[in-house]
C-alpha positions in Angstrom: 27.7 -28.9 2.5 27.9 -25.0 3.1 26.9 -24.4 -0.4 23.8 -26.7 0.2 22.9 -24.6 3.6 22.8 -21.5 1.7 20.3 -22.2 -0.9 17.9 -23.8 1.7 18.2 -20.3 3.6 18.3 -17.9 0.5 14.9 -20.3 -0.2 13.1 -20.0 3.0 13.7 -16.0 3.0 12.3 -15.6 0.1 9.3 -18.1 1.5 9.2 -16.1 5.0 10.0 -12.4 4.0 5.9 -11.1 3.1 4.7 -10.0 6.4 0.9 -7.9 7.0 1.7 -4.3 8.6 -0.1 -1.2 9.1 1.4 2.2 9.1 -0.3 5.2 10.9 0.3 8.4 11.7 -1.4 11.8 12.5 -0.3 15.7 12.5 -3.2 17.7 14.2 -2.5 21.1 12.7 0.2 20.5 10.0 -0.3 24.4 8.4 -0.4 23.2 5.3 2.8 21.3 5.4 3.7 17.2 4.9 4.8 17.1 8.4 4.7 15.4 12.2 4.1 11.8 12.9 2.0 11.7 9.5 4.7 11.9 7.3 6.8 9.7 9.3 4.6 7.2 8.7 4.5 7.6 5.0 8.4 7.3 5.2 8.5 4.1 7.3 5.4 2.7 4.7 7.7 3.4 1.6 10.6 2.2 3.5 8.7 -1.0 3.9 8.8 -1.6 0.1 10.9 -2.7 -2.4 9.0 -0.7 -5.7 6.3 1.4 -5.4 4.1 4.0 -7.7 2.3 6.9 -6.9 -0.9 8.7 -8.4 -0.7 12.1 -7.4 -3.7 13.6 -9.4 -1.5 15.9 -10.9 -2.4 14.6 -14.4 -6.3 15.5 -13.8 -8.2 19.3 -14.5 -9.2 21.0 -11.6 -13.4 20.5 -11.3 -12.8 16.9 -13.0 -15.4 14.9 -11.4 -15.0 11.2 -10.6 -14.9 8.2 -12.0 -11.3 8.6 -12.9 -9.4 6.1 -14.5 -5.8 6.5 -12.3 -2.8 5.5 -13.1 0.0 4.9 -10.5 3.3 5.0 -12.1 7.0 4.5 -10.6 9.5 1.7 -10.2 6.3 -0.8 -9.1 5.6 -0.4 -13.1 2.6 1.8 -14.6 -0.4 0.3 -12.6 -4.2 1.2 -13.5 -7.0 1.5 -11.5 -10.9 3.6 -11.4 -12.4 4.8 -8.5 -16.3 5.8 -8.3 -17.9 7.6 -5.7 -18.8 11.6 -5.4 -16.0 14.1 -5.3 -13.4 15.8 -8.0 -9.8 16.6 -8.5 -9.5 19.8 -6.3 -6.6 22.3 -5.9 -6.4 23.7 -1.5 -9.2 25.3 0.2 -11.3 25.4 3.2 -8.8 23.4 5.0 -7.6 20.7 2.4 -4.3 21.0 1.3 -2.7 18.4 -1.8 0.4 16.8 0.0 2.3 17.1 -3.7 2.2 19.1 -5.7 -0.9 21.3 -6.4 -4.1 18.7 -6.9 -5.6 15.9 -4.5 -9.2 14.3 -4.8 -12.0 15.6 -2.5 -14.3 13.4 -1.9 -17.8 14.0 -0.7 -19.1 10.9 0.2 -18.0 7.0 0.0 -15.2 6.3 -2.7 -14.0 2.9 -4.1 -11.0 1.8 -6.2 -10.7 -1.4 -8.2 -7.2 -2.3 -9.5 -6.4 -3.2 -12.9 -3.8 -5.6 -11.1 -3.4 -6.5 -7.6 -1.5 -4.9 -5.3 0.2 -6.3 -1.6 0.8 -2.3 -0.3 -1.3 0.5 -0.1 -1.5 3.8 1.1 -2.7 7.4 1.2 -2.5 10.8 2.7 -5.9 12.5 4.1 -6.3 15.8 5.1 -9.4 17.9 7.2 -10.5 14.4 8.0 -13.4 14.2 10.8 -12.9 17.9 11.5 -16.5 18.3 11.9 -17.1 14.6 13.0 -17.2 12.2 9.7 -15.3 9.3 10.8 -13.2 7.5 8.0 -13.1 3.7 7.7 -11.2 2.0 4.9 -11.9 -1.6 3.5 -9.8 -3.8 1.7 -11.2 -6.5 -0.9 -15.3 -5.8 -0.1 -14.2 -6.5 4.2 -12.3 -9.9 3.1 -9.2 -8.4 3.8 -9.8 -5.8 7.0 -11.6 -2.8 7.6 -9.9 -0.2 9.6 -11.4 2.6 11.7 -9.0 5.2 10.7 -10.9 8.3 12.7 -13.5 8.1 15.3 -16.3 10.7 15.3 -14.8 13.0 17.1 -13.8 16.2 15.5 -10.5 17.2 14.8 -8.7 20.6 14.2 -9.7 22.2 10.6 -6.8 21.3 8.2 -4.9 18.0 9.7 -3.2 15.2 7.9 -3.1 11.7 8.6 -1.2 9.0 6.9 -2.7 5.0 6.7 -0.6 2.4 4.9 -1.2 -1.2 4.8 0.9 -4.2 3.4 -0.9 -7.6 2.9 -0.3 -11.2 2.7 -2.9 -11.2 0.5 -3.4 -9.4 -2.9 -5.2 -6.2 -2.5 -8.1 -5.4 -5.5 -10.3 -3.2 -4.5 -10.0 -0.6 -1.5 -13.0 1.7 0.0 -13.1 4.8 1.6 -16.0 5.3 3.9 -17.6 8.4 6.1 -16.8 11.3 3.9 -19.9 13.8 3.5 -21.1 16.7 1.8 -20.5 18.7 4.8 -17.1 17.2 5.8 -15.5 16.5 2.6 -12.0 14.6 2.6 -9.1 15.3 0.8 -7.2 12.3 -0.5 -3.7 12.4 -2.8 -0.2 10.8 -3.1 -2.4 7.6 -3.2 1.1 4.6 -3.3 0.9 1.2 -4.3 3.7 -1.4 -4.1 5.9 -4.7 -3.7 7.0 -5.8 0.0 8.8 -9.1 -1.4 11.5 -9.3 -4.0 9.9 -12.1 -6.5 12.8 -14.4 -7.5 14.2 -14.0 -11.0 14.1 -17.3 -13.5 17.8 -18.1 -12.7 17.3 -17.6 -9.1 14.5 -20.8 -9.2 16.3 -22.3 -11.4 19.7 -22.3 -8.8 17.0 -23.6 -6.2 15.7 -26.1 -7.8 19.4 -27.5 -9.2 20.4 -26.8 -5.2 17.2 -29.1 -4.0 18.9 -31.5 -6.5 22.3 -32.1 -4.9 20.5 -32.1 -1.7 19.1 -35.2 -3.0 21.4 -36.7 -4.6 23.6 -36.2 -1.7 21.1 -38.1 0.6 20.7 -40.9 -1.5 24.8 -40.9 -2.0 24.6 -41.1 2.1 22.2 -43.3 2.2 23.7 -46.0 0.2 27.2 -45.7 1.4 24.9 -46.7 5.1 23.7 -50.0 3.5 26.9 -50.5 2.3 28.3 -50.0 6.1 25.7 -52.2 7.3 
């Protein structure tokens, strides 16, 4: 009977254990660093997850313009993706900085990624965002999946960093980034997909379904040995 109670449990975790979140933070005047509340909420977003792959735009020239076929790579496996939009792989200046190591995308007006393969987690680094009043909205699956004010209008101090991370329910193909300009460009980089819920391995369904089994075998032993009482 214990042994029974386990596998119902073990099943019903594994049912139960996707959950949407959204991780936030913002550093107003980092210096050029990964710091402050935005990096915080990087680590608590890659906490979340049990794999996860990173395009860093390390692998483009500087200048290249977009589209760019990406390719996040890590223990989530080697994922591909393209994004469109204006903008080019750029090293630091006029208040952008790459959060690793030399190269993050600039982008000067709305971007958009399609996956290869869906993803349930993803999240970026910005920096200089809405310093001169752009605000930056990002949308998941064309607005079927949420669309998130990250920034208002306001402007910010020259050179911050934020951190947005989401993980879904639902499969995530396609993400936009909205509000960057010409004349308030956004930097984007350390772009990091992922997996919130381990996915059962073969043997692991197969001891579920053999552990259903005895269940019912079990219930139909009880309920004859009940007719037999009666």
């Amino acid at each position: 009977m214990v042994r029974l109670g386990l596998m119902i449990a073990v099943a019903m975790s594994f049912a139960g254990s996707a959950e949407a979140a959204t991780f936030y933070g913002y550093t107003a005047v980092p210096n050029g660093v990964v710091s402050g509340d935005a990096k915080a909420a990087h680590d608590a977003f890659v906490g979340s997850l049990i794999t996860s792959s990173v395009e860093d735009f390390e692998s483009f020239a500087v200048g290249q313009a977009l589209p760019l076929a990406l390719s996040f790579e890590g223990s989530a496996g080697t994922v591909g993706a393209t994004v469109t939009g204006p903008g080019a792989v750029r090293e630091a200046f006029s208040g952008l900085f790459p959060t690793s190591p030399s190269r993050e995308l600039y982008a000067t007006g709305d971007l958009s990624i399609a996956f290869a393969n869906p993803t349930y987690a993803f999240g970026f680094y910005a920096t200089d965002v809405s310093d001169l009043g752009a605000a930056l909205t990002v949308t998941f699956n064309d607005g079927a999946s949420g669309s998130y004010q990250v920034t208002s209008v306001s402007g910010r101090p020259t050179g911050n960093l934020l951190f947005f991370g989401i993980t879904s329910d639902d499969a995530i193909s396609s993400v936009s980034f909205k509000g960057a300009k010409v004349t308030d460009g956004f930097g984007f980089d350390d772009l990091t997909i992922g997996t919130t819920a381990a996915v059962p391995e073969p043997a692991t369904w197969a001891m579920f379904i053999s552990g259903f089994g005895l269940i019912g075998g079990a219930m139909r032993r009880r309920e004859k040995r009940s007719l037999k009482l009666a």
